[in-house]
C-alpha positions in Angstrom: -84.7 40.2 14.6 -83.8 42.1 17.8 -81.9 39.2 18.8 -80.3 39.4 16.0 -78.7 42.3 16.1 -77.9 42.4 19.3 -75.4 39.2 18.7 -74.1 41.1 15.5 -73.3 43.6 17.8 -71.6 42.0 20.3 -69.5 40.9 17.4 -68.4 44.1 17.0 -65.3 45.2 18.2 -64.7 49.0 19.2 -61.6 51.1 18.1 -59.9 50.4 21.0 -60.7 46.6 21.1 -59.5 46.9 17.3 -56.2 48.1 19.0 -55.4 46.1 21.6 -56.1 43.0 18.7 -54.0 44.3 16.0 -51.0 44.5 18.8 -51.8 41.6 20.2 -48.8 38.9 20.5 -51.3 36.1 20.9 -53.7 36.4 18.7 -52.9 35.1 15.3 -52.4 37.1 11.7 -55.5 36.7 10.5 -56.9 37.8 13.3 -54.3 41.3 13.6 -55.2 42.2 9.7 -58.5 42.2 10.3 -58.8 44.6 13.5 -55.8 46.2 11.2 -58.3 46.3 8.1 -61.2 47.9 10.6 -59.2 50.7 12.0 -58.2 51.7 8.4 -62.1 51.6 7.5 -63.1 53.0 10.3 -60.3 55.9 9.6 -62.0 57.0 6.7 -64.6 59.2 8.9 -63.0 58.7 12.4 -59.5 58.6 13.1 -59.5 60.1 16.5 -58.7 57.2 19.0 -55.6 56.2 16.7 -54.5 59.9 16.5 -54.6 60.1 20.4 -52.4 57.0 20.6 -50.5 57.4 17.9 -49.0 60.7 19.6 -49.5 59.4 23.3 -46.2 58.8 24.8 -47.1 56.7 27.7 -49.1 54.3 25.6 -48.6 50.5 24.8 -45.6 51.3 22.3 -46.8 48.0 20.2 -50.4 49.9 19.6 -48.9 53.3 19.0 -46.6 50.9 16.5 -50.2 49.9 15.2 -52.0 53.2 15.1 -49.2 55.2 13.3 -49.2 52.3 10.3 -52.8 52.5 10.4 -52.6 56.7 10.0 -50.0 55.6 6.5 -53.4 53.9 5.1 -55.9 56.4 5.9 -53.8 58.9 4.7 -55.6 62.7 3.8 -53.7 65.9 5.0 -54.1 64.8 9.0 -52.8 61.6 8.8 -49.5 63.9 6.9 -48.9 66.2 9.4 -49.0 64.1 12.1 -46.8 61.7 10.6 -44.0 64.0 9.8 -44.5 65.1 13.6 -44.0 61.4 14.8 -41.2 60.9 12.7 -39.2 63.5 15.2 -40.9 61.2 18.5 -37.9 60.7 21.2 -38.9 57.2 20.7 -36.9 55.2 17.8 -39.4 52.4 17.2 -41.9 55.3 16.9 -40.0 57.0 14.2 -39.4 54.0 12.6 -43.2 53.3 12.4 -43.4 57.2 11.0 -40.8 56.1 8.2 -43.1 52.7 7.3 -46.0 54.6 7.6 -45.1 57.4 4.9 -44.0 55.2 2.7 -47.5 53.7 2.9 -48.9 56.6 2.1 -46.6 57.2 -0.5 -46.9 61.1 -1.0 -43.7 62.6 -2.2 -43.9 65.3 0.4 -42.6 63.1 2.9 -39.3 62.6 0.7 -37.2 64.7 2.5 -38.0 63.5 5.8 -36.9 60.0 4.7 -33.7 61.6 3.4 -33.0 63.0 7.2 -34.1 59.4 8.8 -31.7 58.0 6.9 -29.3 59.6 8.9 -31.3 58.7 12.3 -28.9 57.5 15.2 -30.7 54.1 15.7 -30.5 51.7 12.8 -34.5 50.2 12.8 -35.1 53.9 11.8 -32.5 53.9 9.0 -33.6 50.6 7.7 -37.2 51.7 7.8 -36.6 55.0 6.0 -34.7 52.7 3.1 -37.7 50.3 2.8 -40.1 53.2 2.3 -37.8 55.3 -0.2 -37.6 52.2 -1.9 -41.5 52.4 -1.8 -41.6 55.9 -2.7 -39.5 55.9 -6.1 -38.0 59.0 -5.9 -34.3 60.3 -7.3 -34.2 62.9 -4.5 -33.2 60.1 -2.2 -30.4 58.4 -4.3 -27.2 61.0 -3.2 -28.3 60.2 0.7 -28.5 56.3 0.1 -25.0 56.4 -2.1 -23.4 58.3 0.8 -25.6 56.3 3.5 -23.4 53.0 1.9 -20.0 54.7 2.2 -20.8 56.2 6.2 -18.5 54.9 9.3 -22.2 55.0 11.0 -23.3 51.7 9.1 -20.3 49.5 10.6 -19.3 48.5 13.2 -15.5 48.1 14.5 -15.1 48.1 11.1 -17.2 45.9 9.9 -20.5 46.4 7.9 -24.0 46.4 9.5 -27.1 44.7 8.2 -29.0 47.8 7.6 -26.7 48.7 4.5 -28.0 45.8 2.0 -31.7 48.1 2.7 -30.0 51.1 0.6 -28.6 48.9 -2.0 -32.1 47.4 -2.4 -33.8 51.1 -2.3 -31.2 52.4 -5.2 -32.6 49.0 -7.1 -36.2 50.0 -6.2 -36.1 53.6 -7.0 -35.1 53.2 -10.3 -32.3 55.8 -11.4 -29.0 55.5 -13.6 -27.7 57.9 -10.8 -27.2 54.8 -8.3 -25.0 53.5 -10.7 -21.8 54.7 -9.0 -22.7 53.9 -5.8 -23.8 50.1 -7.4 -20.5 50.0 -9.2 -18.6 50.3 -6.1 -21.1 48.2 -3.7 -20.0 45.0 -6.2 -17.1 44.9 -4.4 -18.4 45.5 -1.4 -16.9 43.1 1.9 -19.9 42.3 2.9 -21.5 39.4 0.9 -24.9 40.3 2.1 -24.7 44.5 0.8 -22.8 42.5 -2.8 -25.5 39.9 -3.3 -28.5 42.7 -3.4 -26.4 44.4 -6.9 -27.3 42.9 -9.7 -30.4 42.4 -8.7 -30.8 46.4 -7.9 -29.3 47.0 -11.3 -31.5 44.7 -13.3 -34.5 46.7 -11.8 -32.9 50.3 -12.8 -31.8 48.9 -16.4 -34.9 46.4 -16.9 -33.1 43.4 -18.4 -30.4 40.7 -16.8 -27.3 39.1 -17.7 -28.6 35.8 -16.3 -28.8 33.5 -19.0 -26.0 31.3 -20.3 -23.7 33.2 -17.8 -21.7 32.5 -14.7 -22.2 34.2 -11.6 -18.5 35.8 -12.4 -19.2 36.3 -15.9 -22.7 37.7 -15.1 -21.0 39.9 -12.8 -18.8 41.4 -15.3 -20.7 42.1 -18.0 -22.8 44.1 -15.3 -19.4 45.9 -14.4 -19.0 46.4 -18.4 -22.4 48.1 -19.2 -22.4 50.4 -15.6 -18.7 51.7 -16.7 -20.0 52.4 -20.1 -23.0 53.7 -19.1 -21.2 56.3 -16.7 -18.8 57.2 -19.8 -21.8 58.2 -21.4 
């Protein structure tokens, strides 16, 4: 029996083995989730090593990455405070990890620090602060995606950047008539990419399509139809 447990033991990996494995480039998925999966259990009464490198600057930035996601699943009022903190880090992939982190979590405290990331100078942190509103469901965030779509800071020399389809699909996710403008305008967007994620973002907010029996242009405008009569309303 002794022998026993020792071998289970040695099968045991400590926090910061856990680490290093969820980080890892060479080890496989299955492998990541399940150090991932560990460090979230192991969270739930211990969370110190990933709080010290979740905040440590000169750490491995792909295992602060990991400890900061891990902090979104454990969640509780530390994992909250430190996350809004790391979502002000000097370092963009770490804010970025803040961002996919709250909206984890999904607390609607964190709303209004995803509404000031979406704003953020580098684009990862902007894209990741659309994904988690998108997660997070909340009207507060649909004036600073509408206005996000129309600002010079998503193109470039002119032209649109990939990061702006991520607020057409956050209006979709979050669910409000009050993306409608924003929508109505985004149909005619130049770039296909921002266009093509539309309809789908309205069908979400109004819950039915236009689909069957249609055309892509006729679908398209009897979705321009019901969005201008819906804004008379």
């Amino acid at each position: 029996m002794s022998i026993l447990l020792s071998m289970i033991g040695l099968c045991v990996a400590s926090p910061q083995e856990d680490l290093a494995l969820a980080a890892s480039k060479a080890a496989t998925e299955e492998v990541r989730m399940a150090a991932f999966r560990r460090l979230v259990d192991l969270g739930s009464t211990d969370m110190d090593w990933v709080t010290t490198v979740g905040q440590d600057g000169e750490a491995d930035s792909r295992q602060r990455w990991v400890a900061i996601r891990v902090l979104g699943q454990i969640q509780g009022d530390r994992s909250r405070n430190l996350l809004i903190g790391l979502s002000k880090d000097p370092e963009p992939a770490i804010r970025a990890a803040s961002a996919a982190a709250m909206g984890d979590f999904g607390d609607d405290a964190f709303v209004p620090y995803l509404v000031a990331l979406i704003q953020d100078p580098a684009v990862i942190v902007r894209a990741s602060a659309a994904q988690a509103l998108t997660q997070m469901g909340d009207a507060r965030a649909v004036e600073a995606l509408s206005a996000a779509l129309q600002d010079k800071k998503n193109t470039f020399r002119g032209r649109s950047i990939w990061v702006r389809k991520y607020f057409v699909e956050a209006l979709g996710g979050i669910g409000s008539t009050d993306a409608y403008p924003a929508l109505l305008r985004a149909m005619d967007d130049s770039d296909e990419s921002v266009a093509a994620m539309v309809i789908p973002a309205l069908e979400q907010i109004a819950g039915f399509s236009y689909k069957e029996g249609r055309t892509s242009a006729q679908e398209q405008e009897a979705w321009r139809r019901y969005v201008a009569d819906q804004l008379r309303r």
